[in-house]
TORVOGU-917167 format. One record per residue: x, y, z of N, C-alpha, C in turn. Coordinates in steps of 0.1 Angstrom, whole numbers. Last residue first. Example, Ala and Ser with C-alpha at 12.3 -4.5 7.8 and 13.67 -1.06 7.14 Angstrom:
2
NUZA     nu     nv     nw    cau    cav    caw     cu     cv     cw
NUZA    128    -22     71    137    -11     71    129      0     79
NUZA    132    -57     78    123    -45     78    132    -33     78
END
This chain:
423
NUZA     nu     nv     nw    cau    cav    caw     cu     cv     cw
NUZA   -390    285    328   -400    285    321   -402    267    324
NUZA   -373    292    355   -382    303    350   -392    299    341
NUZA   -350    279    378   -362    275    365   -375    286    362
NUZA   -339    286    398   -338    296    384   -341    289    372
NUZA   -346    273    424   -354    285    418   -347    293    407
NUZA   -333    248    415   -348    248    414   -352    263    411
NUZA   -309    252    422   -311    251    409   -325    254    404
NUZA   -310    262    448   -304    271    440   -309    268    424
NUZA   -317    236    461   -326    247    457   -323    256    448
NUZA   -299    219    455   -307    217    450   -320    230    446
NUZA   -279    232    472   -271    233    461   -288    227    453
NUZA   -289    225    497   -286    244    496   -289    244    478
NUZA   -289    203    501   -304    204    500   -302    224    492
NUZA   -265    202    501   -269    190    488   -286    195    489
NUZA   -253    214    524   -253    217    511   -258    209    496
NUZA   -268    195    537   -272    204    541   -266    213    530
NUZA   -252    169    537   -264    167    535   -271    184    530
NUZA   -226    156    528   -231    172    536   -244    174    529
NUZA   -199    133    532   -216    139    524   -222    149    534
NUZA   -169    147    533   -177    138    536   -191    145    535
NUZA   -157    159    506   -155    162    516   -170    151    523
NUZA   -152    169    478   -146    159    482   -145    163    498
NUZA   -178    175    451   -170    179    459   -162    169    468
NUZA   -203    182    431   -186    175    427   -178    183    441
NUZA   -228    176    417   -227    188    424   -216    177    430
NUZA   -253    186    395   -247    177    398   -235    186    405
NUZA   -291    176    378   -277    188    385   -269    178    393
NUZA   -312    174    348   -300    173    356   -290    182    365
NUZA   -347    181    332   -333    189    345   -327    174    349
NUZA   -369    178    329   -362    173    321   -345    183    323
NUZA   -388    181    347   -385    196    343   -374    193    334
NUZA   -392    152    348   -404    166    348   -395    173    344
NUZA   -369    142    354   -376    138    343   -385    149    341
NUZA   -340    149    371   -356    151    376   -362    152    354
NUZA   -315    132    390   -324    133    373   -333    139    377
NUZA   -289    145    409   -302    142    408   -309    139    394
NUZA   -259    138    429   -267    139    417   -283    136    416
NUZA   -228    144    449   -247    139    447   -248    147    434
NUZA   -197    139    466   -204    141    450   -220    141    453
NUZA   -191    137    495   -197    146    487   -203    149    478
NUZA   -178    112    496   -169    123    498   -178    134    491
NUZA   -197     91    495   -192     96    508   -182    105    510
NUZA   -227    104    473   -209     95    473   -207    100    492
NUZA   -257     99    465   -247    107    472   -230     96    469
NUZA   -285    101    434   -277     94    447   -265    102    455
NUZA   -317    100    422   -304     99    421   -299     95    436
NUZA   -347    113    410   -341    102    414   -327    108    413
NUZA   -384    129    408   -368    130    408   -359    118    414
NUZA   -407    123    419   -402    114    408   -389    118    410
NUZA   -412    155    420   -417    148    426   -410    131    415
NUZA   -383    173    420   -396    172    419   -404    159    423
NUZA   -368    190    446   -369    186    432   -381    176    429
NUZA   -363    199    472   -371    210    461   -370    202    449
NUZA   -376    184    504   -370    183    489   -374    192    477
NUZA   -386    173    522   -381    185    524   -370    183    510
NUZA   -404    148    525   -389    148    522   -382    162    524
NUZA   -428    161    526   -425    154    537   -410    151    537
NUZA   -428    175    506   -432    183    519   -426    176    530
NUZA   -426    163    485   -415    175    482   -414    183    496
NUZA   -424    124    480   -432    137    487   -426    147    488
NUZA   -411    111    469   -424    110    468   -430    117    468
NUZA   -379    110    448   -385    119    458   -400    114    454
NUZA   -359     81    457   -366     88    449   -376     95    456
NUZA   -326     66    454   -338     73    463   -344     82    452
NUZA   -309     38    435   -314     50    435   -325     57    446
NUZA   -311     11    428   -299     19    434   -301     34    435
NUZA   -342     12    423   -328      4    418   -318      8    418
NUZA   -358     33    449   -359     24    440   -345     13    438
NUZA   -374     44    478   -359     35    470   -364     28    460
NUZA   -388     77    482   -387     55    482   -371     55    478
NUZA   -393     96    509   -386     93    504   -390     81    494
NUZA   -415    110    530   -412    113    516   -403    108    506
NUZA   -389     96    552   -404     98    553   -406    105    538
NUZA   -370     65    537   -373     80    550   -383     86    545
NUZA   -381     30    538   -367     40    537   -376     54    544
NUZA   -402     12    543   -392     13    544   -381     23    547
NUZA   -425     14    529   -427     26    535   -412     19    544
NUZA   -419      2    493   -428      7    503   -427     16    512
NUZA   -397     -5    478   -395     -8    492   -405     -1    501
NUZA   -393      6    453   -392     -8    453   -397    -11    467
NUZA   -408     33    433   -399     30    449   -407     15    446
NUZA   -389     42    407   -399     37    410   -396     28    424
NUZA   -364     45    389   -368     55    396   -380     53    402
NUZA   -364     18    375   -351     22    381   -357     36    393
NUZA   -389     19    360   -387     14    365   -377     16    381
NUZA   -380     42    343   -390     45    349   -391     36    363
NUZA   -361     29    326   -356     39    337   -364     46    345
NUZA   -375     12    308   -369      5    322   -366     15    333
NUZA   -392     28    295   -397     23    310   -386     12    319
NUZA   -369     35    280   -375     49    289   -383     42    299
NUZA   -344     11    279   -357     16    266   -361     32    285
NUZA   -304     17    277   -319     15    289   -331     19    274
NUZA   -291     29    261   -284     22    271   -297     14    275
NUZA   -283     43    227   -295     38    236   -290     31    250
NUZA   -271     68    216   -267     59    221   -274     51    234
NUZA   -281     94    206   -284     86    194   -275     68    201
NUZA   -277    111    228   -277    112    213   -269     98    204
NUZA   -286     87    252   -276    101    247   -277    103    233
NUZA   -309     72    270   -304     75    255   -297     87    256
NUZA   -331     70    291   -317     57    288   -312     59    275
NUZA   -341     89    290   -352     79    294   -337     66    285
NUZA   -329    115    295   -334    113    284   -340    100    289
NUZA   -319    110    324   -333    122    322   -339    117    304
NUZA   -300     91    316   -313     89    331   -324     99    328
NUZA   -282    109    305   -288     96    297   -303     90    302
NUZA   -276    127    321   -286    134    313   -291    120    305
NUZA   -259    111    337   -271    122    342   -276    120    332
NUZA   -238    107    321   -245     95    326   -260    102    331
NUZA   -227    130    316   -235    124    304   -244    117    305
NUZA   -222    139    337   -233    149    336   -234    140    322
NUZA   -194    124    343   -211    123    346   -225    128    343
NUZA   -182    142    322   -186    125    326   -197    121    334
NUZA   -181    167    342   -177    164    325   -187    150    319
NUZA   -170    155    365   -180    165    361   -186    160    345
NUZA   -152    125    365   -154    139    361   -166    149    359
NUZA   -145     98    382   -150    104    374   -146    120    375
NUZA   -141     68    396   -130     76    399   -139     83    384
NUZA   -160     41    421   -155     45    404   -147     59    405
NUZA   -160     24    441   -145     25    436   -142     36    424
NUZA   -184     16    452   -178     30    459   -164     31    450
NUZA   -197     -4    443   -204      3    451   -199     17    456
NUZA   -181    -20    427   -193    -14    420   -203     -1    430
NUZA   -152    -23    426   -163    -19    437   -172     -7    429
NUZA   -132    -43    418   -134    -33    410   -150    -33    413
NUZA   -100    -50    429   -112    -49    433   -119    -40    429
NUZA    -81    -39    417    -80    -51    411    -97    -55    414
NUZA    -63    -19    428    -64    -18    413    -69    -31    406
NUZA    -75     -1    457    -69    -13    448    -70     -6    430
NUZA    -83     21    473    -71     19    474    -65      5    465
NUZA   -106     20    491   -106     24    473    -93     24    467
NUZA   -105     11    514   -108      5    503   -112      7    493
NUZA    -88     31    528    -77     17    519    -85      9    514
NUZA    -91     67    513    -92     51    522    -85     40    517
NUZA    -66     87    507    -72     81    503    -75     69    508
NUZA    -61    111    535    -56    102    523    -67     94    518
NUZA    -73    142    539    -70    133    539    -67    124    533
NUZA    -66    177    553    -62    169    544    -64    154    545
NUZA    -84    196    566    -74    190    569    -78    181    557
NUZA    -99    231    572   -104    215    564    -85    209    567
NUZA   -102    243    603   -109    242    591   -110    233    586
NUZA    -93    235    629    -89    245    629    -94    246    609
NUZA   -110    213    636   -109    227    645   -104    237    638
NUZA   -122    201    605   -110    203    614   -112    215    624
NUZA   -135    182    576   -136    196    590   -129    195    600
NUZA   -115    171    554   -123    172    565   -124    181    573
NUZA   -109    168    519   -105    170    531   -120    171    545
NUZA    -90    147    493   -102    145    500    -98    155    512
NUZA    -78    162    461    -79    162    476    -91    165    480
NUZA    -89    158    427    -95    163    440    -85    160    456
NUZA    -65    148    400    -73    143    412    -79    157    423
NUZA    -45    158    385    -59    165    383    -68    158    393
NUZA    -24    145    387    -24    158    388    -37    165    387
NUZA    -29    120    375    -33    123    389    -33    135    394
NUZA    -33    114    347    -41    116    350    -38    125    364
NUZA     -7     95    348     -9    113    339    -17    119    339
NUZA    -14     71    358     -6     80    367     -8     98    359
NUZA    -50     66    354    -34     66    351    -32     76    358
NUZA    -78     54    379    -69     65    368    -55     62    366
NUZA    -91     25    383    -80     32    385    -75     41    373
NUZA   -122     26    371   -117     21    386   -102     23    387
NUZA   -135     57    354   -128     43    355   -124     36    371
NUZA   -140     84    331   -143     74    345   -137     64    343
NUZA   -128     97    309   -116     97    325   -126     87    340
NUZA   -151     96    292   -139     92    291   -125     91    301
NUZA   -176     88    281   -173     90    295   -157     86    299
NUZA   -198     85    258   -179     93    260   -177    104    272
NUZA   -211     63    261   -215     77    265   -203     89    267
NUZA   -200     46    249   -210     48    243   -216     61    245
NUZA   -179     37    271   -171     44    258   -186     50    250
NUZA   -193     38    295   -181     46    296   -186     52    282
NUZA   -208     14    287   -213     23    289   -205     34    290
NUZA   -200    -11    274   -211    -11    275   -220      5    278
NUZA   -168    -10    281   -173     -9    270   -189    -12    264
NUZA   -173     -3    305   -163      5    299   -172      4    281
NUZA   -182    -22    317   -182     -7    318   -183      3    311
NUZA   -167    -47    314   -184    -44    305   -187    -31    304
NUZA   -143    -39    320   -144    -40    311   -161    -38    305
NUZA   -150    -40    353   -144    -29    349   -144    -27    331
NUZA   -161    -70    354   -167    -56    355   -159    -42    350
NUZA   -150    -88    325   -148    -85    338   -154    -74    339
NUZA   -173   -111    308   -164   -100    307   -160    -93    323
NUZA   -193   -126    311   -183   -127    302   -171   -120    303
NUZA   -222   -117    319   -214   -114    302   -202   -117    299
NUZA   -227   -131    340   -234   -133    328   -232   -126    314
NUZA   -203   -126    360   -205   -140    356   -217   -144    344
NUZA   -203    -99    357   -190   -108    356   -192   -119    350
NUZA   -225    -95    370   -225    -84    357   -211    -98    349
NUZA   -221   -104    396   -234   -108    386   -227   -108    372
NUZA   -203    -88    406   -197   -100    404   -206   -110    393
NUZA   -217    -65    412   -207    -65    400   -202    -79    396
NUZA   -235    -77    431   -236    -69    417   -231    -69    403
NUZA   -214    -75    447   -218    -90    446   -228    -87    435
NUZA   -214    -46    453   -205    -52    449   -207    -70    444
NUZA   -238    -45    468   -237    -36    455   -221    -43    445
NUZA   -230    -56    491   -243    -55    483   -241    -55    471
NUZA   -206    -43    504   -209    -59    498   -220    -62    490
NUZA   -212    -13    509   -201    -25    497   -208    -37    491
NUZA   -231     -9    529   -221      3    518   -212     -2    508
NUZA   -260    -11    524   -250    -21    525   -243    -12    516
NUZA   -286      4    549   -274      7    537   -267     -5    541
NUZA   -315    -13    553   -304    -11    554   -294     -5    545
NUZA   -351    -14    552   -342     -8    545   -324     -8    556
NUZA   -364    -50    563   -357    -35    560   -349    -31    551
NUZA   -371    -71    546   -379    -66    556   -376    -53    564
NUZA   -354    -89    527   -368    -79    520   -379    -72    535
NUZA   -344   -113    546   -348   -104    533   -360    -98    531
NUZA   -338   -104    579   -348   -114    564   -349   -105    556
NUZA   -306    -92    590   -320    -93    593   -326   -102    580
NUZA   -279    -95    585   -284    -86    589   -299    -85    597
NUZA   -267   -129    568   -272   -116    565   -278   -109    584
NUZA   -236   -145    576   -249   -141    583   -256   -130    575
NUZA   -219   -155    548   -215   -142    559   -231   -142    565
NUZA   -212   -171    530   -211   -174    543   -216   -170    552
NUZA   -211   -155    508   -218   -162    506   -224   -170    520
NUZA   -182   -139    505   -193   -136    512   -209   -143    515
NUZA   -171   -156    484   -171   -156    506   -179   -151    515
NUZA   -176   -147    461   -183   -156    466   -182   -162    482
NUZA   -158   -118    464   -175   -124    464   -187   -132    473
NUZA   -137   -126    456   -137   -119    473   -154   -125    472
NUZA   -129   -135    435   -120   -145    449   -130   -137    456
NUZA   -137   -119    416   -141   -135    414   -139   -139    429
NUZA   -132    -97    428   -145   -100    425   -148   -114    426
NUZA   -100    -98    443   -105    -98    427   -126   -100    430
NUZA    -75    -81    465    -86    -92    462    -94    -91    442
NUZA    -67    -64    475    -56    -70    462    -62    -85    459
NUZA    -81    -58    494    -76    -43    485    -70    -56    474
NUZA   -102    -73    509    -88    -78    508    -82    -64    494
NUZA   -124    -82    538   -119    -76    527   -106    -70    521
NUZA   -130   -110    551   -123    -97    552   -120    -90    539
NUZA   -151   -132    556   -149   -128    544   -142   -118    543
NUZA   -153   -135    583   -158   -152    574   -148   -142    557
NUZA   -146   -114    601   -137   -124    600   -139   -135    589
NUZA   -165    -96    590   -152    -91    591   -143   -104    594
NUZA   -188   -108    592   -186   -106    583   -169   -101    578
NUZA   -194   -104    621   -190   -117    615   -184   -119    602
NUZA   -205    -78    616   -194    -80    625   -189    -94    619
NUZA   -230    -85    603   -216    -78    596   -201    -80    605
NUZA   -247    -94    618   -240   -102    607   -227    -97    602
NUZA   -258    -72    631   -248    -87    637   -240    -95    629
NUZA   -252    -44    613   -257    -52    619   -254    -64    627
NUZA   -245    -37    587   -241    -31    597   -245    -39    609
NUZA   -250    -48    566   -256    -38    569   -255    -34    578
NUZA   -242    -77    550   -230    -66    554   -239    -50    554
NUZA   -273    -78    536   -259    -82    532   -247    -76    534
NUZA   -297    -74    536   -291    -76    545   -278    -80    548
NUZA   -314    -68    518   -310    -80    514   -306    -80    529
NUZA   -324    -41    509   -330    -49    515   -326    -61    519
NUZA   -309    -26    491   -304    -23    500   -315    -30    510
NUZA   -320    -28    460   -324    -21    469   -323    -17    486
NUZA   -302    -45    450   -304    -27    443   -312    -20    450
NUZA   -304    -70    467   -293    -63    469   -295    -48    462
NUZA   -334    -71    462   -328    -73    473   -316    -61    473
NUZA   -330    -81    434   -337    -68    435   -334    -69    447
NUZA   -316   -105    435   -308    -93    430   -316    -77    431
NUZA   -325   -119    466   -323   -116    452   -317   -106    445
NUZA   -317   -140    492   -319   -132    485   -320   -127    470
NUZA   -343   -169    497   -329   -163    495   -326   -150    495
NUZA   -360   -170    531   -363   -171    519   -348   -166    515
NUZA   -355   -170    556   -371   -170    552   -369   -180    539
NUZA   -325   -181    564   -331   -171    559   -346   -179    558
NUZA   -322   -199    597   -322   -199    582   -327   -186    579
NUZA   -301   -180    621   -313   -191    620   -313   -191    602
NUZA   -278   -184    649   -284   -180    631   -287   -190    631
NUZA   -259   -158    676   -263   -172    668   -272   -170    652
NUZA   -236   -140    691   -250   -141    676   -250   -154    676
NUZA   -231   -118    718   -234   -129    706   -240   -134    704
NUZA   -230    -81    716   -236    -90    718   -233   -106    712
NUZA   -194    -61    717   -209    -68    709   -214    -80    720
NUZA   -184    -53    752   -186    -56    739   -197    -62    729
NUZA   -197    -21    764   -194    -30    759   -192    -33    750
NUZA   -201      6    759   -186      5    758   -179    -12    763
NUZA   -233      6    771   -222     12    769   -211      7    767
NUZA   -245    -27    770   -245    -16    774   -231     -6    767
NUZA   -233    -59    779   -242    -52    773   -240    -38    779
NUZA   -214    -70    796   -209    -77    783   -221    -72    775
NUZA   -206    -63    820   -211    -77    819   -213    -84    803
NUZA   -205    -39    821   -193    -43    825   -194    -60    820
NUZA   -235    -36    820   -224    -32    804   -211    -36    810
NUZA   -248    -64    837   -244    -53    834   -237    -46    822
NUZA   -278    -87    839   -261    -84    834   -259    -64    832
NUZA   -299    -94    850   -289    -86    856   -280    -85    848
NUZA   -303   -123    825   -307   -114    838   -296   -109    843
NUZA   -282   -120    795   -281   -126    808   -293   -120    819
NUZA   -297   -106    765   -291   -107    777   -289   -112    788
NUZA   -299   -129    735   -304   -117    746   -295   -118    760
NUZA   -280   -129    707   -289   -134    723   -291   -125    730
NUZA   -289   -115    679   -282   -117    684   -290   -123    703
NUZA   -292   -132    647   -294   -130    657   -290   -127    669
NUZA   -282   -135    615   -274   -139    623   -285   -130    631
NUZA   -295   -161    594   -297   -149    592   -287   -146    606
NUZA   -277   -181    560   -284   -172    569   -286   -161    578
NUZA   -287   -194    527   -283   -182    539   -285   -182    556
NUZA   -288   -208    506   -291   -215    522   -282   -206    531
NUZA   -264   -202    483   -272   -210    486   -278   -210    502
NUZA   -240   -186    478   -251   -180    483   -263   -186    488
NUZA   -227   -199    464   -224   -200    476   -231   -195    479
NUZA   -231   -196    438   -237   -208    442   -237   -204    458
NUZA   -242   -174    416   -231   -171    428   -233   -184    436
NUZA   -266   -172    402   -249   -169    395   -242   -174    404
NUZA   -280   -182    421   -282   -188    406   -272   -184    400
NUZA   -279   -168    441   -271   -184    442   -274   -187    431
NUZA   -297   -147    441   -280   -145    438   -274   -157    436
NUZA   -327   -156    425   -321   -155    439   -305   -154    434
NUZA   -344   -132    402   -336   -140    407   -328   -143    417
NUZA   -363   -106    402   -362   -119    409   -357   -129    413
NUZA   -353    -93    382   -352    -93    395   -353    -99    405
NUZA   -333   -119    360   -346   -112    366   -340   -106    377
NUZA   -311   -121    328   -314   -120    343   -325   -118    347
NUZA   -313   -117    305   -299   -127    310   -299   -126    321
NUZA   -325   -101    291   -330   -113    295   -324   -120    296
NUZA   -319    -75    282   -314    -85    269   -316    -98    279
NUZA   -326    -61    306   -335    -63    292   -329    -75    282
NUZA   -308    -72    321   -323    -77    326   -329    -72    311
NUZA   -286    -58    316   -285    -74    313   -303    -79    313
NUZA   -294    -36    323   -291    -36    307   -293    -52    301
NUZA   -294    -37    350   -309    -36    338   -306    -37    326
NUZA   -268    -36    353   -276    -47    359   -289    -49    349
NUZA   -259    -10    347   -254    -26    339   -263    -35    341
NUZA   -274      6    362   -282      2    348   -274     -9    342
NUZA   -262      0    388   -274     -7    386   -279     -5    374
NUZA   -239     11    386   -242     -9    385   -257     -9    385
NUZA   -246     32    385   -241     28    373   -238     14    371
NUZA   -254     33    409   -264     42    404   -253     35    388
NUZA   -227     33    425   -239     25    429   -250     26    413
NUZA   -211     54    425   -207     44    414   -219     32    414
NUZA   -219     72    444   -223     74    432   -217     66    420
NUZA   -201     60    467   -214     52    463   -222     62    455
NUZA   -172     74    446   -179     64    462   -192     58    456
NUZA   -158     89    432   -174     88    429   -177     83    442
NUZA   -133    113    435   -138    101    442   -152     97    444
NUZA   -129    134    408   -132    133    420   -134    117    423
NUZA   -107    153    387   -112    140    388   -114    141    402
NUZA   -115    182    369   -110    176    380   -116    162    377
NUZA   -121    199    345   -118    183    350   -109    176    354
NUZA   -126    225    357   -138    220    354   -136    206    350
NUZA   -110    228    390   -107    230    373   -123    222    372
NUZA    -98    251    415   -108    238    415   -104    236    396
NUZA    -61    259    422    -79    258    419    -84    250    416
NUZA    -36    250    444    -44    245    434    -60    252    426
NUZA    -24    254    467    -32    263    461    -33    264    444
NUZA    -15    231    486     -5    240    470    -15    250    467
NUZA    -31    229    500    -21    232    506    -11    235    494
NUZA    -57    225    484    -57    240    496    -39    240    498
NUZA    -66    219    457    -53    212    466    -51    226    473
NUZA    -87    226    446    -88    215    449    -75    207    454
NUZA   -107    255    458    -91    250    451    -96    233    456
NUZA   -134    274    441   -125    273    454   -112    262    449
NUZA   -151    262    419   -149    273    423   -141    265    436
NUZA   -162    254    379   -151    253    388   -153    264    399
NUZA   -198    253    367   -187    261    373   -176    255    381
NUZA   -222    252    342   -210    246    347   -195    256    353
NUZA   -250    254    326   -244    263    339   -233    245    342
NUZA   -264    243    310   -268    257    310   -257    259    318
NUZA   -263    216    287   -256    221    300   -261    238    301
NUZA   -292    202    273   -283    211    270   -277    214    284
NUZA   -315    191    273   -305    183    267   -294    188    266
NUZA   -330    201    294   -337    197    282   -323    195    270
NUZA   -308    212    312   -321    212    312   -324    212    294
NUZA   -276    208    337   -281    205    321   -297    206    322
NUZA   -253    221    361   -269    223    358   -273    217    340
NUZA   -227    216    381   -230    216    367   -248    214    367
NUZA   -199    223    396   -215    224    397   -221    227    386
NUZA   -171    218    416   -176    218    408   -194    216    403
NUZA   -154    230    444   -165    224    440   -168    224    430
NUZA   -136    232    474   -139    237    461   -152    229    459
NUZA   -134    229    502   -121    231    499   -125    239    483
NUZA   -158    241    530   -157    232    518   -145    240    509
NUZA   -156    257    554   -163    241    553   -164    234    541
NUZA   -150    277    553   -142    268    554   -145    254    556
NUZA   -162    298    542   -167    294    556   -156    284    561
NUZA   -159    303    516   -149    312    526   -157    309    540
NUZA   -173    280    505   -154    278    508   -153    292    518
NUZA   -200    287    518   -191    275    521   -179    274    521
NUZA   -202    305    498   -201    309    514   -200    295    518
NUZA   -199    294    474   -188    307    478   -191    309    493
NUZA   -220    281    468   -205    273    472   -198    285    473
NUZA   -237    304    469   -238    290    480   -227    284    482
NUZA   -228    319    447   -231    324    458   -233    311    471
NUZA   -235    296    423   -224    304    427   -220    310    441
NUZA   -265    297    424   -257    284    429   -243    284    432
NUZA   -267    319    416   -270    320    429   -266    309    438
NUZA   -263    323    390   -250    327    397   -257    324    412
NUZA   -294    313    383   -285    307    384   -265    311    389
NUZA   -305    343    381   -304    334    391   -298    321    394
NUZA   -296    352    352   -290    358    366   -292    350    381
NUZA   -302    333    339   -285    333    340   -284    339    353
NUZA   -330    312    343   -324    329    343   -310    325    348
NUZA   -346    286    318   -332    288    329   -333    305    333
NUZA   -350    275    296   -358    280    304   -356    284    317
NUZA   -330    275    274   -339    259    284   -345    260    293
NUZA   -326    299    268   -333    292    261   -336    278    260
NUZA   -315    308    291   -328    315    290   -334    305    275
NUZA   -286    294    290   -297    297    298   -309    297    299
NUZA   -273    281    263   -276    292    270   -289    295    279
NUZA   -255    253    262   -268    263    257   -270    274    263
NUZA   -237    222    251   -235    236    259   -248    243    253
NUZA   -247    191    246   -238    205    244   -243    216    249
NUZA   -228    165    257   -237    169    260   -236    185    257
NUZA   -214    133    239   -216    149    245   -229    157    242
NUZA   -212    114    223   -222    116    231   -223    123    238
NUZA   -195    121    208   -205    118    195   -216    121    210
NUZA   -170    109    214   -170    124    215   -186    124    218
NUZA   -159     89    205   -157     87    214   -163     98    222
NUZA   -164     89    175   -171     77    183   -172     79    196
NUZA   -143    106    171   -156    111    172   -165    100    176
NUZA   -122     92    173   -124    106    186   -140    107    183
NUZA   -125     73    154   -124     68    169   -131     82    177
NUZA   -127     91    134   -136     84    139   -135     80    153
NUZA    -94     98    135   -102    108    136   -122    100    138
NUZA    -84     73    136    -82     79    145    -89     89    149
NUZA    -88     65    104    -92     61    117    -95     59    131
NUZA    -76     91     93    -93     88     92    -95     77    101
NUZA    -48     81     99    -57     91    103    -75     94    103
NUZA    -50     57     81    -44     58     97    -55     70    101
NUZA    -55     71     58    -62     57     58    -62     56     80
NUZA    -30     82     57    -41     93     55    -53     80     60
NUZA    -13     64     57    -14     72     66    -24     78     66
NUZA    -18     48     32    -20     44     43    -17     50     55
NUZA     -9     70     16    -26     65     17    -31     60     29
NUZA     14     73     22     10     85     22     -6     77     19
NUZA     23     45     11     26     49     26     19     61     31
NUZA      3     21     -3     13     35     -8     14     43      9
NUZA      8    -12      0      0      0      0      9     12      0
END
């Protein structure tokens, strides 16, 4: 082949790739014609400005999209206080359990192409899972005292275990009903039958858990299961496509939605753009390292591991508001994502609140004390990130920070968006 063709042949392939890669961006619009006021929207400005010079938050990034277009994306405050770094528009932040919310459309992806139910009990992928059970703990000696082994600054109670009711299922685990490592009696046990291992693999760590006492009977509370739940998820995703989680990701949803710096370990030429995690401190925010269980490159924690971008997410957002499609890249049909946003758990979870498929959803705007809308869905990270879809006003917001979840700027940062919806 002629060397100048086959370059030019090179390049046209490279130049596709970018745009394969690109093709699902979300484009920029101007305010007032998504029915947005520019001037009220600086007011989401004004919130994370009295935060950083409060010192209760290091920076932040804050992105608003309505009706398919970004209206409002802002870098503010620094994202390395002790170099005096600024925040940048892509930064890479610590998703945590806003990685929850993207196992669970892998999960429905598989459930439409009918390689799964909700209903299915976990032991049908995961054998070990077979004949659970549930851990209990004994009741107290008469008279015993907290010196006696209850009470204050005693130690745990001991557990015995009875059969589960029934197994668990994969709707179970997306909806944090399962009881699987929820803090509970079982969990304590949980720390010696199955320890969690940073240089563990999905395949190895999983199925141990299989042993572990659930928490309480399936399907009878809401518990958070901050890992193991959501993670034995990913091990699903593993065992019915084939492919390792980090890969079906990637190539199921990452590259489709040109989500291009998410991932379970960033490259080293990436890290200069990482977020510093910090914490409230007597004396302001203090610096902290990175936990040691997001600290692998192998355990790939569908429930807290993913590593993203403003940028990137707000694709994955706006895919949840379009009804599971980015321009022209279908992920989900529009009732599965109806589905996904539809409370699974009755009167379970917090007052105005449901749970759906890894996701809380607003019921009530009075009783939840919630300005988005009624239906609205989404989730938190434990270093701050939250995101919401609100389908009605066909609004995404998303709100990128690295400081333990602050409930109280996630309710600040919602209203701000709410009131500069004008049309």
């Amino acid at each position: 082949m002629n060397i100048n063709l086959h370059r030019r042949l090179s390049s046209l392939a490279v130049a596709a790739l970018a745009f394969a890669l690109t093709v699902a961006a979300v484009p920029s619009g101007k305010p007032e014609d998504v029915g947005l006021s520019s001037e009220r929207l600086q007011r989401i400005n004004q919130v994370i400005q009295r935060y950083v010079e409060a010192k209760d938050l290091a920076g932040a990034v804050t992105v608003v999209a309505r009706r398919g277009r970004i209206a409002y994306f802002e870098a503010q405050g620094s994202m390395d206080i002790e170099h005096n770094v600024p925040m940048r528009k892509d930064a890479i932040f610590r998703m945590a359990s806003m990685s929850k919310p993207v196992t669970g459309v892998a999960i429905l992806m598989l459930m439409e192409e009918g390689k799964l139910r909700l209903t299915d009990p976990v032991s049908k992928f995961i054998p070990e899972f077979k004949d659970t059970k549930v851990a209990m703990e004994k009741p107290a000696a008469p008279g015993a005292t907290p010196e006696g082994g209850r009470g204050r600054g005693a130690a745990p109670a001991e557990i015995y275990t009875v059969p589960a009711n029934r197994e668990i299922t994969i709707r179970d685990l997306m909806t944090h009903t399962s009881g699987l490592e929820s803090g509970g009696p079982g969990t304590r046990e949980g720390g010696r039958i199955a320890p969690r291992n940073s240089a563990d693999k999905l395949a190895t760590y999983i199925p141990k858990l299989g042993a572990v006492p659930l928490d309480f009977q399936p399907g009878t509370k809401w518990q958070y299961s901050a890992l193991a739940g959501i993670d034995t998820l990913g091990r699903i995703v593993e065992v019915v496509s084939g492919l390792t989680f980090d890969q079906f990701l990637k190539q199921r949803i990452f590259d489709p939605l040109g989500m291009k710096d998410t991932a379970f370990v960033e490259p080293a030429e990436k890290m200069s753009r990482v977020a510093g995690i910090y914490t409230r401190s007597g004396n302001g925010l203090a610096r902290q390292e990175t936990p040691g269980w997001l600290d692998t490159k192998t355990l790939f924690s569908g429930a807290g591991g993913l590593w993203s971008t403003a940028d990137d997410y707000i694709q994955f957002a706006q895919m949840l508001v379009n009804g599971g499609e980015l321009n022209g890249k279908r992920l989900l049909s529009p009732r599965t994502v109806d589905l996904m946003a539809t409370n699974h758990v009755a009167d379970l979870y917090r007052p105005g609140m449901g749970f759906g498929l890894t996701v809380e959803v607003v019921m009530d705007q009075v009783a939840s004390n919630r300005r988005s809308s009624v239906g609205s869905f989404g989730w938190d990270g434990a270093f701050g990130t939250h995101f919401w879809a609100d389908r009605k006003e066909q609004l995404a917001g998303l709100l990128m920070i690295q400081r333990s979840s602050y409930a109280t700027l996630n309710r600040d940062f919602e209203n701000a968006v709410m009131q500069a919806i004008v049309d």
